[in-house]
Residue, then its C-alpha position, 0 to 999 in steps of 0.5 A: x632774664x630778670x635779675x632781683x636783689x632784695x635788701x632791707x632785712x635785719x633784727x628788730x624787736x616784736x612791734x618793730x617795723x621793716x621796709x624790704x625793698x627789691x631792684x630788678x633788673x628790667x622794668x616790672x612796673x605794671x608788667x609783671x606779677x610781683x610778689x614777696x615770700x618767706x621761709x622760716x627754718x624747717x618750714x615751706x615757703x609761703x606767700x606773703x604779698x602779691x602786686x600784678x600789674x593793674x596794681x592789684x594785691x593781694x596778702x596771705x591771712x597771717x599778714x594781712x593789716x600789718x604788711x604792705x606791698x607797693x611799687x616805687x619807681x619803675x624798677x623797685x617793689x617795697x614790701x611794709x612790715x608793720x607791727x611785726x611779731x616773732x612768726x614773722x622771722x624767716x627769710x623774704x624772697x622777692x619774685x616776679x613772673x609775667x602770666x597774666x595771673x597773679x596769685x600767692x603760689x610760688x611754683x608760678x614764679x620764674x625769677x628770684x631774688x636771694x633773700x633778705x633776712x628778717x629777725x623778731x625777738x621777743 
């Protein structure tokens, strides 16, 4: 079992940037996909960042330039928002999984965090 706790979420203004970050409770670095999705009300969940264990990622169209997905100490996976826009407002969930693929589909994913919630006003 892998227990993911994710914080660092809040209300900023649109340009602003966030720093998520998620412990998990075992060591994921260079073992396991990692990845970062959202969900914003009366919407489906979708992925937003991916890291596998070679340290890989990979970004959804919508993200990609602004955000960034990164290990930091054997436990820790940080996800960088930059240049946030109102779209970006949702809740992020951090999620793991040890298939040897890592892909930006979120039925692969057998662990979860709670979320964090992220906020942009225009």
């Amino acid at each position: 079992q892998v227990q993911l706790v994710e914080s660092g979420g809040g209300s900023v203004q649109a340009g602003g940037s966030l720093r998520l970050s998620c412990v998990a409770s075992t060591n994921t670095y260079r073992r396991a996909c990692m990845g970062w999705f959202r969900q914003a009300p009366g919407k489906e969940r979708e992925g937003v960042a991916t890291i596998d264990s070679d340290g890989r990622t990979s970004y959804a169209d919508s993200v990609r330039g602004r955000f960034t997905i990164s290990p930091g100490n054997a436990n820790t996976l940080y996800l960088q928002m930059n240049s946030l826009k109102p779209e970006d407002t949702a809740m992020y969930y951090c999620a793991a999984h040890f298939f040897q693929w890592c892909l930006l589909r979120d039925n692969d994913y057998k662990y979860w965090g709670q979320g964090t919630q992220v906020t942009v006003s225009s």
